[in-house]
N, C-alpha and C positions, 0 to 999 in steps of 0.2 A: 492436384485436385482441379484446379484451375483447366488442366487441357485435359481434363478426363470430361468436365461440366461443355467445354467447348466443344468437341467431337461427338458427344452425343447432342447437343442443339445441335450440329450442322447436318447429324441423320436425321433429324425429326423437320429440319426447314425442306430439308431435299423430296420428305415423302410430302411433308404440308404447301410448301411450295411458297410458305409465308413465315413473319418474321414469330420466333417464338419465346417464351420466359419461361426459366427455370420454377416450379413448384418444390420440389424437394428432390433428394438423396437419399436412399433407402440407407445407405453405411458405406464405407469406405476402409476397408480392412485391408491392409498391407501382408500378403503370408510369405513376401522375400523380399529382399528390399532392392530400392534403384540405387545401383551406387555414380558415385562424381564421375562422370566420362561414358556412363549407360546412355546406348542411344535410347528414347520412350515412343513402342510402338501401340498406338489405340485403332481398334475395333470396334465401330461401332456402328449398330442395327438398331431400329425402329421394332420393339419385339410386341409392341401394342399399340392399337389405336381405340380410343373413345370419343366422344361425340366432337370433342374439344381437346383433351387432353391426348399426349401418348408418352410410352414408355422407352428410352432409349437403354439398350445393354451395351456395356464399353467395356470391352476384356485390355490390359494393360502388359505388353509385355516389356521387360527390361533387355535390351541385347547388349554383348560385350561385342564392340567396333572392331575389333581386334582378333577374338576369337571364332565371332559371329553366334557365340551359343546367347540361347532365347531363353528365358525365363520368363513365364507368368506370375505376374505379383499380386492381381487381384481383378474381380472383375465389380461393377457400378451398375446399379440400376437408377434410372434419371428420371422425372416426370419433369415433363415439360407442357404447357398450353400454347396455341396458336393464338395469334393475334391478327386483324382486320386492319387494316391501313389506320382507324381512330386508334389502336391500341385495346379492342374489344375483344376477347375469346370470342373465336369463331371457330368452324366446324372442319373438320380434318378429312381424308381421302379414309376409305376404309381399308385394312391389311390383309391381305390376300394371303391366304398360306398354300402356295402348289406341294409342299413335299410333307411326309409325315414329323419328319424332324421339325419342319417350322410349325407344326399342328400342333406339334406337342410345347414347345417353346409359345406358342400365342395363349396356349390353356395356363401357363407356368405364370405369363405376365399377366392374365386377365386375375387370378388369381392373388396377385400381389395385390396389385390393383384394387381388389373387392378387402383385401386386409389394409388398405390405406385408410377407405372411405370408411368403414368400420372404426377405425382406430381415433379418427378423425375429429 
């Protein structure tokens, strides 16, 4: 969890360009497991941005060093806020979607998003 929470901050400092805090974890479901000697491969994109905050997705693969085969064990969705050199939430770059895959992925996480502030 730890280097799932660390890979999506460093996609969301790289689009922000500033330092940022974890707000939450939507869940963290295991659906195979990392076993003792799994190399842990993360992915992770910036799949929203709002005024302040954005949304990181970290898909998690397990690989065997050995036989090289990939499993996917789960994938993360992260909110994170930017911060201003005082440590204040400040304002983020906005997310450009060029392909329809990322259209449909920005509407996926705006969409989280709107069930956070709801839930909230």
């Amino acid at each position: 969890m730890k280097l799932v929470d660390e890979a999506g901050a460093l996609a969301c400092m790289r689009h922000a360009q500033r330092k940022v805090v974890t707000v939450s974890i939507d869940s963290m479901v295991f659906r195979q497991p990392i076993r003792i000697g799994d190399l842990i491969i993360l992915n992770a994109e910036v799949s929203y941005a709002g005024r302040t905050s954005m949304e990181a997705e970290v898909h998690v693969l397990a690989e065997n060093p050995i036989t090289g085969e990939q499993t996917h064990t789960n994938t993360a969705y992260l909110v994170y806020v930017a911060l201003d050199d005082e440590g204040r939430p400040t304002s983020v770059p906005r997310l450009e979607a060029e392909t329809e895959e990322e259209k449909r992925r920005m509407e996926e996480a705006k969409e989280r998003q709107e069930r956070r502030l709801k839930n909230k």
